[in-house]
N, C-alpha and C positions, 0 to 999 in steps of 0.2 A: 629357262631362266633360273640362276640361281638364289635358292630362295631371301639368304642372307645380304644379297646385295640388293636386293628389291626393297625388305624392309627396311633396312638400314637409309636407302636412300628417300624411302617413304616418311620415316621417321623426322625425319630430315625437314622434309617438304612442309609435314603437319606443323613441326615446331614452327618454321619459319612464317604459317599462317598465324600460328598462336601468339609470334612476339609481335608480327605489325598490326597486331588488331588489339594490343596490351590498352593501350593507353585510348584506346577509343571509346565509346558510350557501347555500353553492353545489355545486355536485357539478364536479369540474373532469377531462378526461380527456386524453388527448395522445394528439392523432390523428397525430405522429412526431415525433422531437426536437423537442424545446421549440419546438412547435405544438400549441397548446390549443386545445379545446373547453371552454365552461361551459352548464349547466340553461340561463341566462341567451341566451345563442345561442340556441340552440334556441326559445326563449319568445318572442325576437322574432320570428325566422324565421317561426314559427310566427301570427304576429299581421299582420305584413307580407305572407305568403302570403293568408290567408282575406280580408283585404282585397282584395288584388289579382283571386284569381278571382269576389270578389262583384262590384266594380264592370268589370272587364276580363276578363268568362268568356272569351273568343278568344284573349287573350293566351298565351305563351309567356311563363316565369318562369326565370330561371337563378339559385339562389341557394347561397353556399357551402355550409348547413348539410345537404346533400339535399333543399333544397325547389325542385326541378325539374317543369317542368308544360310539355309538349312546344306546347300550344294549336294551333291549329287557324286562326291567323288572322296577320296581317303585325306585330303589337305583339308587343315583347317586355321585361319589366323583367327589370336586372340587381341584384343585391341582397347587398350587405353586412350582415347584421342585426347584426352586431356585430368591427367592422375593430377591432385593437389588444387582442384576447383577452385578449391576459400582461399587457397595462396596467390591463385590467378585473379580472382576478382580485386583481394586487394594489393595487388601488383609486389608481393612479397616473391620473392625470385624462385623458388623450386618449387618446381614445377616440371612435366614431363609429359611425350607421347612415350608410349609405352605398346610394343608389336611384337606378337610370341607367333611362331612358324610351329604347326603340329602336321604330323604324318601319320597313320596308320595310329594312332592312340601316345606317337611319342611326341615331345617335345623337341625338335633337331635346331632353331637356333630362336635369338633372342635380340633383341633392337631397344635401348631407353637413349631418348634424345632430351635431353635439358637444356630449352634454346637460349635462355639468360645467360647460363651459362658457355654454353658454344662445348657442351659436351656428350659426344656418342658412344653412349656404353655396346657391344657388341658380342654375340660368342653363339660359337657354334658346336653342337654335340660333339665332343671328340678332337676338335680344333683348337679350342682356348679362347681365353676374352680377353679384348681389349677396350682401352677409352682414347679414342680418335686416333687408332690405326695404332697405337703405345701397345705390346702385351701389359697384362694386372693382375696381379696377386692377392689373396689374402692378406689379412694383418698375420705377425707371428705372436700376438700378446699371450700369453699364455695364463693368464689368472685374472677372471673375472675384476679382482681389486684395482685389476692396472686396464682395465680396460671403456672405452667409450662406448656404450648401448645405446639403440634406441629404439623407441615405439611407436604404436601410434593409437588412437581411438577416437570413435567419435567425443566431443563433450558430454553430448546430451545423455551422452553412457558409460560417462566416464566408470560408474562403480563396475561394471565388468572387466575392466583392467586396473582397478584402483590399486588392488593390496599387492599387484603384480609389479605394478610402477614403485610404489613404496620399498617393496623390497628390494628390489636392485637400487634404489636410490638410495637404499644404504649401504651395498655392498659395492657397487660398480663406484670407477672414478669419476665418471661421468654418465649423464642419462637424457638423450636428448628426443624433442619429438616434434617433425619435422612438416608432417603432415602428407605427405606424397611416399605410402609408400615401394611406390615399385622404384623410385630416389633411392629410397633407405636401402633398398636391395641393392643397387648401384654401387652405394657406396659402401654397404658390407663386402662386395665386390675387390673393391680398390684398395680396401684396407684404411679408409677414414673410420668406420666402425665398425669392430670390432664382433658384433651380432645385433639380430634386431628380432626383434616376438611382435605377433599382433593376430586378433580375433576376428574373427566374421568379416576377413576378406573375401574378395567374388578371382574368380580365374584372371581377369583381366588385372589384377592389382599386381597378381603375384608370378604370372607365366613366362615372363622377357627375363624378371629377376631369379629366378630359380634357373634359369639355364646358365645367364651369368655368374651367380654363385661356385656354382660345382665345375665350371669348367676355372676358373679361377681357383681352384684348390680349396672352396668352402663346399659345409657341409648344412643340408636341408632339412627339416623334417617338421612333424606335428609338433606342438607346443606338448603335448602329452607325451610323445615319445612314439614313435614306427617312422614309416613313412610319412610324405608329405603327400594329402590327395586335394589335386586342384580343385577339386567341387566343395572340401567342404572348409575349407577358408583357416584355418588356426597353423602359422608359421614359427616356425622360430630357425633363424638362418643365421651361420654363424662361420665364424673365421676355421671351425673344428676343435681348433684346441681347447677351447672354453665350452663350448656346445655339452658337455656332459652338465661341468659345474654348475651352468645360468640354466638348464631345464631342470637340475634338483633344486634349486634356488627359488625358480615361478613353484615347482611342486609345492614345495612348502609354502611358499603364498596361499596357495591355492585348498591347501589343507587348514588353514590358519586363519 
C-alpha cells in the first residue's frame, strides 16, 4: 500500500469526523494552562489509530492523544488527530489532522487536511507537494519587510516567545498567530506566509509540515540555526530567501 495515499485519505476521513461533530456538545479538558483536550481528539485519534495498525500492523504510531503503539518493524506514523484544539472548541475554522509517514529514521511523506476549509496539503520525499492535487510553491518574498510571519505559543507562556514576537512585529509587514501550527506550516508551504518560528513543539506539531515545506522549495531548520531535530521542538520554516535575515533577527531578540 502506498504509504502517501493511505494518509492522505486518512487525513481525509479524520477531518470529516472532526467537522460533523463541530457543532455538537463536547466534553473539553485542559491537560495544563490553556492546553485543551476535546471527546473529539480522542475520536479521531482513535479512528486514525485502528486504521493505521489494520493496514500497517509492524508500524510504530506516535500520537499526541496517548495513541502510542511501540510496533515491531522500521515504519512509523506520526499523528496529529486534532492540531489547533482551542480553535476547535471554539469553532474558529483552522484547525487540522496532521499524519507524517517515517521509514527507517526518514521522513518519506506528509498529509495536513483543514476540513473547514476543504483543503489537503500533501508531499512526498522527492515528489513535491501539493494542495488538493494543485502542485505549490514557496512564496518568492525576498525581505523580511515585505513579508507575512507567523507564530505561535502557548499564552500562559507567552514571555518565551514575547521579545521574539516583538521584534518581527517591527520588522515583518505582517505578523500573525494562528494557533495550529502544523496550518502555519501548510501555509508557509503555499506561500500565504512567508516563514513561521515556534518553541517547545512535540514531533506531531511539526512532522507532516516539514516534509511539505522542503519539498515545496522552503527551507527548515532550528530557530538557533543547524538542523531541524524533530524531538526537540524549536522551528523556524521559511520560504528560504528570508530564512538567513528573520533567524538573525529572533537572534537578536534573543540576545536582547
Amino acid at each position: 500500500m502506498d504509504p502517501l495515499a493511505f494518509i492522505t485519505a486518512l487525513a481525509r476521513d479524520a477531518g470529516a469526523l472532526l467537522r460533523d461533530r463541530l457543532n455538537d456538545p463536547r466534553r473539553i479538558e485542559q491537560k495544563q494552562p490553556q492546553d485543551l483536550v476535546t471527546d473529539a481528539d480522542r475520536a479521531s485519534e482513535a479512528l486514525i489509530v485502528e486504521r493505521i495498525r489494520d493496514a500497517f500492523p509492524r508500524a510504530a504510531i506516535l500520537g499526541e492523544e496517548g495513541g502510542a503503539y511501540r510496533g515491531d518493524g522500521d515504519e512509523r506514523f506520526i499523528v496529529d488527530p486534532l492540531d489547533g484544539t482551542t480553535n476547535y472548541a471554539h469553532r474558529y475554522p483552522l484547525f487540522c489532522v496532521s499524519i507524517a509517514y517515517e521509514r527507517a529514521g526518514v521522513l518519506e511523506a506528509g498529509a495536513i487536511y483543514a476540513p473547514l476549509l476543504d483543503e489537503l496539503y500533501a508531499a512526498r520525499k522527492g515528489g513535491g507537494a501539493t494542495r488538493n492535487g494543485e502542485p505549490i510553491c514557496v512564496s518568492t518574498i525576498g525581505a523580511v519587510a515585505n513579508a507575512m510571519v507567523c507564530t505561535g505559543f502557548n499564552p500562559a507562556r507567552y514571555a518565551r516567545n514575547g521579545r521574539h514576537f516583538g521584534a518581527l512585529s517591527n520588522l515583518a509587514q505582517a505578523v500573525r498567530r494562528d494557533g495550529s501550527a502544523a496550518l502555519d506550516l501548510a501555509f508557509v508551504a503555499t506561500g500565504i506566509y512567508d516563514a513561521f518560528w515556534e518553541f517547545d513543539l512535540k514531533p506531531w506539531d511539526i512532522a507532516a509540515g516539514w516534509v511539505l515545506i522542503e519539498e515545496a522549495g522552503g527551507r527548515v531548520g532550528a530557530i538557533a540555526g543547524g538542523p531541524l531535530d524533530l524531538d526537540e521542538g524549536s522551528i523556524l520554516a521559511s520560504n528560504g530567501a528570508i530564512h538567513d535575515e528573520i533567524q538573525s533577527a529572533l537572534a537578536r531578540a534573543d540576545a536582547g
